[in-house]
BALOBA-1460 file (C-alpha; in Angstrom, 3 decimals):
// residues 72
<rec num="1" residu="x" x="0.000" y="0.000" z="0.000"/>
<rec num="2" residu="x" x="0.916" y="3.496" z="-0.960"/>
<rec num="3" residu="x" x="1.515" y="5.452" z="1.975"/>
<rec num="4" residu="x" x="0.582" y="9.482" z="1.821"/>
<rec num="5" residu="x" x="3.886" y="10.631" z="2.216"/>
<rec num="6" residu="x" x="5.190" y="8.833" z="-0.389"/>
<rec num="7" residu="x" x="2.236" y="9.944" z="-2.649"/>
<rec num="8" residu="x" x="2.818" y="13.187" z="-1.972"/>
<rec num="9" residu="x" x="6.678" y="12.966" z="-2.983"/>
<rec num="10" residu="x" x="8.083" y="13.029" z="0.203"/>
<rec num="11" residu="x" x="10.428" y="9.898" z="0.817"/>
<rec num="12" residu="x" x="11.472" y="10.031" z="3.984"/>
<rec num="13" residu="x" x="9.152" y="11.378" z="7.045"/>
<rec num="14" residu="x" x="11.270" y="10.377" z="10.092"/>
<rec num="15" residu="x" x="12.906" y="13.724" z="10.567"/>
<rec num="16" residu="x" x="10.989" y="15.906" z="8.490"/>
<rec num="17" residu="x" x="11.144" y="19.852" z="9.442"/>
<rec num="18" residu="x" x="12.833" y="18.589" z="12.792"/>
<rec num="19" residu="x" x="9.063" y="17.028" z="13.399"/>
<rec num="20" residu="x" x="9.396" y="13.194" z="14.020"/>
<rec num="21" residu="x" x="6.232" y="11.663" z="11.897"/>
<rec num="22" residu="x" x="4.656" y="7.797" z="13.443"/>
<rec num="23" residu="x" x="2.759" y="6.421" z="10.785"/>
<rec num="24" residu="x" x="-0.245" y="4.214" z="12.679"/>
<rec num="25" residu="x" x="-2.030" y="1.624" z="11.377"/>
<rec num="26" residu="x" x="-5.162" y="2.492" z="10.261"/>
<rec num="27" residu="x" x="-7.353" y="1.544" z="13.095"/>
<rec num="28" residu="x" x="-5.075" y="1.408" z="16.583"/>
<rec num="29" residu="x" x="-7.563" y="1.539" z="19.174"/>
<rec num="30" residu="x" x="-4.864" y="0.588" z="21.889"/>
<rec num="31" residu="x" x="-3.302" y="3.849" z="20.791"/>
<rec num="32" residu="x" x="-6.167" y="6.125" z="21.228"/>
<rec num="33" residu="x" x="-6.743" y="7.233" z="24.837"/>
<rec num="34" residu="x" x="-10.149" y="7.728" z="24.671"/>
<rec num="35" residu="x" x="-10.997" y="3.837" z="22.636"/>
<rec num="36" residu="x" x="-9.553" y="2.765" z="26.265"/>
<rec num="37" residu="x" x="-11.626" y="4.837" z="28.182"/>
<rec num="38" residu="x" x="-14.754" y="4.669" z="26.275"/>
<rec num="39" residu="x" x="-13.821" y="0.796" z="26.789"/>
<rec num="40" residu="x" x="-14.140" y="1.433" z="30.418"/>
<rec num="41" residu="x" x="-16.879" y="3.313" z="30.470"/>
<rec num="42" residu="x" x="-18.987" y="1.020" z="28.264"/>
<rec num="43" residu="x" x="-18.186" y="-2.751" z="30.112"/>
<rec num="44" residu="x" x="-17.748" y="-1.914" z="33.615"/>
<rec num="45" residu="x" x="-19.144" y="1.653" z="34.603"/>
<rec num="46" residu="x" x="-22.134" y="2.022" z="32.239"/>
<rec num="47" residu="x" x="-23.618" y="-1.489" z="33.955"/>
<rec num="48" residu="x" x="-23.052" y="-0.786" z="37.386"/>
<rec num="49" residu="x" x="-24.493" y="2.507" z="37.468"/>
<rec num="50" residu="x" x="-27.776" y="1.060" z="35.380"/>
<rec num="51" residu="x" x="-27.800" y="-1.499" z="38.518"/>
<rec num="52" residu="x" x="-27.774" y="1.082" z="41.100"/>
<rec num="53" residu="x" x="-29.906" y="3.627" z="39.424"/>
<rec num="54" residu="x" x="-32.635" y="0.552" z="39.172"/>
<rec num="55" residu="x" x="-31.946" y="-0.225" z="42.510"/>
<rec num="56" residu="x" x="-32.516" y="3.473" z="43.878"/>
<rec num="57" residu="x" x="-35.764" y="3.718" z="41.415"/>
<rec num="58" residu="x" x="-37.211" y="0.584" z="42.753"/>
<rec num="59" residu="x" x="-36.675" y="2.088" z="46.566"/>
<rec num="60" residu="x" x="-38.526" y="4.946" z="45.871"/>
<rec num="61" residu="x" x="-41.205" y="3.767" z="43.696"/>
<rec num="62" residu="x" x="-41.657" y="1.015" z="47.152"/>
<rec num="63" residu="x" x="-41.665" y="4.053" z="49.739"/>
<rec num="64" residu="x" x="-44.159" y="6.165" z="47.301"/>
<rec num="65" residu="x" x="-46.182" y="3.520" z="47.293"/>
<rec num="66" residu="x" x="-46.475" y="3.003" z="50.583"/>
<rec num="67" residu="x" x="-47.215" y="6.305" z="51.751"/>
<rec num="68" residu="x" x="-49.807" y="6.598" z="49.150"/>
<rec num="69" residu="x" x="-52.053" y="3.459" z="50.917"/>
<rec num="70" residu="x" x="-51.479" y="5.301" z="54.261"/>
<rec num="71" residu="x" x="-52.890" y="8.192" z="52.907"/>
<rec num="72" residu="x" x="-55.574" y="6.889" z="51.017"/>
């Protein structure tokens, strides 16, 4: 495969300018900060909170309805 660089003309990248240039394969989620977190966030945090939130819902609906019959 053709990279840009060299389509462009430009042989070598490595020192360029005095800018060092990483060429990374295409899709590198283990290189992209937030692919990790987004990771985290999706298979450990999103379910736990879901859990909890149900949890805290189901407490509340309980104790509304149970004031409600001692009102009524």
């Amino acid at each position: 495969m053709l990279s840009f660089w060299n389509w462009i003309g430009i042989s070598s990248v490595n020192n360029f300018s005095g800018i060092t240039i990483f060429e990374l394969p295409c899709y590198s989620p283990e290189l992209n900060l937030i692919e990790i977190w987004w990771r985290f966030i999706k298979y450990k945090w999103i379910d736990k909170m879901l859990t909890l939130i149900g949890k805290l819902l189901s407490h509340l609906l309980k104790k509304f309805f149970d004031n409600l019959e001692k009102i009524m």
